[in-house]
VEXRO-366266 format. One line per 8 residues: number of its first residue (from 1); their letters; for each residue x, y, z of C-alpha. Coordinates in steps of 0.001 Angstrom, whole numbers, plus 500000, padded with zeros to 6 digits. Layout:
NUM	A	X:Y:Z  ...;
This chain:
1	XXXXXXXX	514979:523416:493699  511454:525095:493921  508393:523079:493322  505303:523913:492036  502076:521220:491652  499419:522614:488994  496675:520632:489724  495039:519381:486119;
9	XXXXXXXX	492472:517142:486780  490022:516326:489721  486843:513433:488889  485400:510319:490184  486195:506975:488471  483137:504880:489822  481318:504523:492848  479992:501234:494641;
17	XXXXXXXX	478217:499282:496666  479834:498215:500149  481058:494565:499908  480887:494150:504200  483707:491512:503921  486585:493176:505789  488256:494379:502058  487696:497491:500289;
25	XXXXXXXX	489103:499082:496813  492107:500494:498815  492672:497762:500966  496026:496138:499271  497718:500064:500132  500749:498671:500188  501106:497769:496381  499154:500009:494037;
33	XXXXXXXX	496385:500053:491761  496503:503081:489589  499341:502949:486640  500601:505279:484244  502106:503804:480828  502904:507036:479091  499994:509050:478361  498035:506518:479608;
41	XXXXXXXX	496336:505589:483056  494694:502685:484147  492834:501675:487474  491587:498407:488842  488307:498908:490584  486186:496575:492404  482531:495696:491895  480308:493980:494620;
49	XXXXXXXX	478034:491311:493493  474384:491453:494754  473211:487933:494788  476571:486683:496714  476891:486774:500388  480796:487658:501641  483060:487019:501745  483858:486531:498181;
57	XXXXXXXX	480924:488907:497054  483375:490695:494776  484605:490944:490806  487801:493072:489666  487187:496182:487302  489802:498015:484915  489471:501184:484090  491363:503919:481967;
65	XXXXXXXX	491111:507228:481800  490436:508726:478362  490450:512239:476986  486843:512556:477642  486788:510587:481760  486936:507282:482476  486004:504500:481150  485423:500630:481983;
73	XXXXXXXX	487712:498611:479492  487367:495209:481172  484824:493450:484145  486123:489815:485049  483438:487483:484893  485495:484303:485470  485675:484676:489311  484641:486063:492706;
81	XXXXXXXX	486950:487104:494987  487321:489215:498449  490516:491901:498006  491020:494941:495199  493363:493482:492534  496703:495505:492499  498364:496057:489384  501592:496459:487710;
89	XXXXXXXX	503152:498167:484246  505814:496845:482258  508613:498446:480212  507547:495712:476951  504033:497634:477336  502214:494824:479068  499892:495642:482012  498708:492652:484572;
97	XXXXXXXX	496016:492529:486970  496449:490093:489593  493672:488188:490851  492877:485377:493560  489398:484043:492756  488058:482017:494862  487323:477970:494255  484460:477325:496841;
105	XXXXXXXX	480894:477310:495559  478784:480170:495304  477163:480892:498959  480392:479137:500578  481583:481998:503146  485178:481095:502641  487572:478286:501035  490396:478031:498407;
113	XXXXXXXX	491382:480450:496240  494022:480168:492876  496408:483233:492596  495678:484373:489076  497236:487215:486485  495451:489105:483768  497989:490569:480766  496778:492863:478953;
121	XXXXXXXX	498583:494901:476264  498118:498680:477482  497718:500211:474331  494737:497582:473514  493048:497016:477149  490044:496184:475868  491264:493294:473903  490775:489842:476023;
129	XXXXXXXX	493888:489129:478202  495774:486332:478431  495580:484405:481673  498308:483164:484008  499235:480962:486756  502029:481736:489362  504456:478589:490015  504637:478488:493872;
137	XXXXXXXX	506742:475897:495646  505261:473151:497131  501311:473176:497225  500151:476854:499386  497241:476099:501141  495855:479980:499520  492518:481577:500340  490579:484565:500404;
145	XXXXXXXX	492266:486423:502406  495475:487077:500348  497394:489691:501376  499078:490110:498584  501325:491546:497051  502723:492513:493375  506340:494921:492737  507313:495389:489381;
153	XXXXXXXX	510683:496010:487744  509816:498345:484882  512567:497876:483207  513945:494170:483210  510106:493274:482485  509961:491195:485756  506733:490693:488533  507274:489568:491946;
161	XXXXXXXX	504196:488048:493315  503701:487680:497032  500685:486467:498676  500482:485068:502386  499055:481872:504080  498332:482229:507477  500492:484088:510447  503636:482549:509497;
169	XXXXXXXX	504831:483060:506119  504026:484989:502605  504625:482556:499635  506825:483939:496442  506756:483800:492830  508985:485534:490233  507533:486636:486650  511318:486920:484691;
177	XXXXXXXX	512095:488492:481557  511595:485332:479607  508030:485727:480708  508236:482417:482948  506877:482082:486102  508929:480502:489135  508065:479842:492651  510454:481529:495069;
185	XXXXXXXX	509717:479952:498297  508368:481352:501223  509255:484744:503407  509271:483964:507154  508171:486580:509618  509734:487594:512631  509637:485585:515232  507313:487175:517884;
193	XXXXXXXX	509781:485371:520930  508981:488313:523713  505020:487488:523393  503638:485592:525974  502897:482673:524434  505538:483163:521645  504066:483721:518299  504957:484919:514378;
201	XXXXXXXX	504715:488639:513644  502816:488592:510370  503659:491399:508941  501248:493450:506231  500593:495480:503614  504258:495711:502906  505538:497996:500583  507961:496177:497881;
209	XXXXXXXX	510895:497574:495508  511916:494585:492943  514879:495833:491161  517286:493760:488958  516369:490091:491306  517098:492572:494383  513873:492696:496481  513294:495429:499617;
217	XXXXXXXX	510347:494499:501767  508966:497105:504558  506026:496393:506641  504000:496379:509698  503062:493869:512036  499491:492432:511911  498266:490728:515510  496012:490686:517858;
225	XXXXXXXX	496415:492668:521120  499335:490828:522844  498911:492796:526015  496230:491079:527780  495539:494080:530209  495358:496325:527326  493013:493884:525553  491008:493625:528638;
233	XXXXXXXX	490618:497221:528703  489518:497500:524721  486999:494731:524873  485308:496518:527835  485634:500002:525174  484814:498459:522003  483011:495067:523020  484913:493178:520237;
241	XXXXXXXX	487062:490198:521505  489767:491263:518691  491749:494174:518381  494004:493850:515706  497252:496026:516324  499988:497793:514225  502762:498381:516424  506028:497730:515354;
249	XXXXXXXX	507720:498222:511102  510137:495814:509465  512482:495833:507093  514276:492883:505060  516302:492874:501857  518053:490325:499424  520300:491294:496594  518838:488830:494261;
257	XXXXXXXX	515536:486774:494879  517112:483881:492947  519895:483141:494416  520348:484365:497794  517814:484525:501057  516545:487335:502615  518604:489193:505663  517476:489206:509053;
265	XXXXXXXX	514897:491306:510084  515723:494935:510848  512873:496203:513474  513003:500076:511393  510560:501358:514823  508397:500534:517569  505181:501827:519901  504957:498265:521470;
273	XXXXXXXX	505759:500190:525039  502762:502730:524858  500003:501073:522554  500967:503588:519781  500562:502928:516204  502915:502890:512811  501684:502630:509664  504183:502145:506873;
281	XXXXXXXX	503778:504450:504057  506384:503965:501475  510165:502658:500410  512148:503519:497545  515451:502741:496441  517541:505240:494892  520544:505139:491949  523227:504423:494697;
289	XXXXXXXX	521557:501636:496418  520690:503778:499438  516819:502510:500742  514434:505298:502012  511514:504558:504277  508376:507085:504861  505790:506035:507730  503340:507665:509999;
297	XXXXXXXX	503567:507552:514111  501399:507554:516610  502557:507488:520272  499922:506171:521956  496305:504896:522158  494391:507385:523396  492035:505317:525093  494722:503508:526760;
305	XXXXXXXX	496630:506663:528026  495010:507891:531186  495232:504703:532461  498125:502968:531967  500706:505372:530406  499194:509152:531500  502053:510996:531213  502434:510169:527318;
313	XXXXXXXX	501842:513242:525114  500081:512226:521963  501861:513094:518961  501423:512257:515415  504543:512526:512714  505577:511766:509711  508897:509576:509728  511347:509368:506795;
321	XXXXXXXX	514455:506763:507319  517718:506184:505221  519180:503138:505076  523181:502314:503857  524516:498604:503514  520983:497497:505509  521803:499349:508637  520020:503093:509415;
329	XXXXXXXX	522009:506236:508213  519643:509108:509068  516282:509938:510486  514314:512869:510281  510717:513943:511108  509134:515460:508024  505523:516603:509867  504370:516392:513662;
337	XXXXXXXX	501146:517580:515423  501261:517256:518990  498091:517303:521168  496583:520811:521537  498826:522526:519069  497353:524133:516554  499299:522641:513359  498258:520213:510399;
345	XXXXXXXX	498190:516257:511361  499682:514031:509244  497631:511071:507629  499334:509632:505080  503272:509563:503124  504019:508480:499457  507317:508906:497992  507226:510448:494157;
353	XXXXXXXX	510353:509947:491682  511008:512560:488905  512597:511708:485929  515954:513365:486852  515897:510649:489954  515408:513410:492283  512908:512160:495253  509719:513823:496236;
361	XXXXXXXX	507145:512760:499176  503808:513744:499233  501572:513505:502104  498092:514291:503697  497377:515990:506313  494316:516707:508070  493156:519161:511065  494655:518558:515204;
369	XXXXXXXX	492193:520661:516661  488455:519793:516950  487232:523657:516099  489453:523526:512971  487789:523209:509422  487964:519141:508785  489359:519117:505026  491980:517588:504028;
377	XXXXXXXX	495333:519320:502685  497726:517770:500472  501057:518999:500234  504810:517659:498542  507944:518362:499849  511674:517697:497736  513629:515560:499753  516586:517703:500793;
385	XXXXXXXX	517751:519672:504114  516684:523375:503407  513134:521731:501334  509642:522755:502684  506385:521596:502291  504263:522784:499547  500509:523239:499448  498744:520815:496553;
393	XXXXXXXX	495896:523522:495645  493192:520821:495326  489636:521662:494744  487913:518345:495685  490645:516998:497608  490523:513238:498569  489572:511864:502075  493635:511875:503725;
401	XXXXXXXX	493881:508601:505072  494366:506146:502662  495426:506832:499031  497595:505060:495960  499963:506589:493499  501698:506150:489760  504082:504271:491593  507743:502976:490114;
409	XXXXXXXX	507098:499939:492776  504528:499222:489783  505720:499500:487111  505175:503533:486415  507738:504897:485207  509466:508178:486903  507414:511070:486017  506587:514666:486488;
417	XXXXXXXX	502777:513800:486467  501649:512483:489361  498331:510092:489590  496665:510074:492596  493566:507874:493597  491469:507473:496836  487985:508133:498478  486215:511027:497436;
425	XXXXXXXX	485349:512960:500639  482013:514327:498729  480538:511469:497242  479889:508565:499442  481382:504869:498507  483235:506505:495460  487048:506309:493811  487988:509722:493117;
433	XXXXXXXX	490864:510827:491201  493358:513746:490774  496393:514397:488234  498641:517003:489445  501939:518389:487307  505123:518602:489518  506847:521825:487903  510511:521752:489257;
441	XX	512730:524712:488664  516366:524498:489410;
């Protein structure tokens, strides 16, 4: 199979003022908030509010893209909130934008917050929405800082809705295809039981596949430095008396949300021995059943290394991870850039689907040397043995570390368009965007 991206589009959708609350547009990476309903494309934004301090400083945006740019079809002026709003597409043609505005008075630095959803109908977005609650069970204690998370099952018409409470557990609720809204319980994390003292692993910015009541969670743990050498040694780098590390990726499944609980947690990798860093990047789950996992490694912390582990060679790679029957089938590293070689760094992994069902990832990369030209290069790559990577022949291309895609964990449907969204790396505190064709010839 030989691939070839056209690139058809490059623009901004808006730019913005920095909200200084810890969130950002991209910050809920592991859901998505850029959609594609047919020839349609829509993208929540996020607007900061002058005359409120953080950390709910912040309204929701929607935006679609039209055949002459983009245009604002909706601003939310019901609520302030902290986090981007991610988004999902249905197969009925409905498109909801979740929400969690805050309930504590304007000027309050933090307090409660009520999960909400916006439904719109996609081929009328600028008609007012309807407004929804998520059931939960029992009474969440939920604020600001959500976490959440929204997968969409294109096409049974169903939303899972995940959003966390504290360092122990992420609550559940299940739009069905009646268009009724249950509360699923909660989703414990792994038990942190080889910390000293013993803690929960929160795990974040999980990446979630909701497929006929089956549900595929993949994420990365969320704490503070447990090593209190190592945090000893960051304070005296950074002078911060946090240092919140992502060390160690998950992976839990259940083969229907409604009726049975999740599986024990399968620990997919690790850097907990040398301070490294993972970062999950995507999951998919094909026709058969069989689950695919995409993430980016780091081996160490390089400020860490020449004291406590100096014989570590720092390497980053690109990971991609099969799954059968919840156990690993095969591993193999898609990208690496070792220290001193002169080779492209990889940033960032999304998986693509085509609508034949065959499985593409696409990934940033950016420069390993400091003398090389720092732009980014985006490249795709079919998933199969004798595949190679394939240059995306951007113009303007997006900054490489964090970007969001026409996803199917959405709601997209498989496509040979992709939509790709992210920082522009030429105008400051702005969403840029790109549409790229994926021509496939057998």
């Amino acid at each position: 199979m030989r691939l070839e991206p056209i690139v058809e589009t490059e623009d901004e959708i808006y730019s913005f003022a920095p909200a200084n609350n810890g969130a950002g547009p991209l910050w809920c990476h592991g859901s998505t908030i850029v959609v594609r309903q047919g020839e349609q494309v829509f993208v929540a934004g996020l607007e900061t509010l002058p005359d409120q301090p953080p950390l709910n400083n912040c309204r929701w945006l929607l935006f679609r893209r039209a055949a002459t740019g983009w245009e604002l079809v909706y601003r939310d002026t019901t609520g302030r909130t902290r986090e981007p709003s991610p988004v999902a597409v249905l197969g009925c043609g409905d498109l909801l934008v979740s929400a969690n505005p805050t309930l504590a008075e304007p000027g309050a630095y933090s307090g409660p917050a009520r999960p909400t959803v916006f439904r719109f109908r996609a081929d009328a977005p600028a008609a007012p929405p309807s407004v929804e609650l998520p059931a939960w069970r029992g009474a969440p204690a939920f604020t600001e800082h959500s976490y959440r998370t929204v997968a969409a099952d294109r096409d049974h018409s169903e939303v899972l809705y995940m959003q966390n409470v504290g360092y122990d557990v992420a609550h559940l609720s299940l739009l069905d295809r009646r268009g009724r809204w249950q509360g699923m319980g909660e989703l414990a994390w792994p038990a942190g039981d080889d910390y000293d003292p013993p803690r929960p692993l929160r795990l974040c910015y999980p990446n979630v596949v909701l497929r006929d009541r089956s549900v595929h969670f993949f994420g990365v743990g969320d704490i503070v430095e447990p090593v209190p050498a190592w945090r000893e040694a960051k304070l005296a780098i950074t002078r911060r008396e946090w240092d919140y590390v992502f060390r160690r990726l998950f992976y839990a499944w259940t083969p229907d949300i409604t009726r049975a609980p999740f599986s024990p947690w399968l620990e997919v990798a690790s850097r907990e021995a040398t301070a490294g860093h993972l970062a999950n990047g995507d999951l998919h789950v094909d026709a058969g059943g069989r689950v695919h996992l995409l993430w980016c490694e780091t081996t160490a912390d390089e400020r860490l290394r020449e004291r406590f582990f100096p014989h570590e060679r720092l390497v980053r790679s690109l990971e991609y991870l099969t799954l059968e029957n919840g156990a690993p089938a095969a591993r193999r590293t898609l990208a690496r850039a070792a220290e001193g070689e002169e080779a492209p760094r990889p940033h960032w992994g999304r998986f693509h689907v085509l609508p034949d069902g065959h499985l593409l990832v696409v990934a940033a990369f950016g420069p390993n040397l400091a003398s090389a030209t720092p732009r980014a290069r985006f490249r795709a790559m079919a998933l199969h043995e004798d595949a190679g990577w394939v240059d995306i022949p951007f113009v303007r291309p997006l900054q490489p570390g964090t970007w969001m895609t026409n996803t199917v964990r959405g709601g997209s449907a498989p496509s040979d368009v992709l939509d790709l969204v992210g920082m522009s790396d030429t105008q400051e505190a702005t969403l840029g965007y790109a549409r790229v064709r994926l021509l496939v010839d057998s």
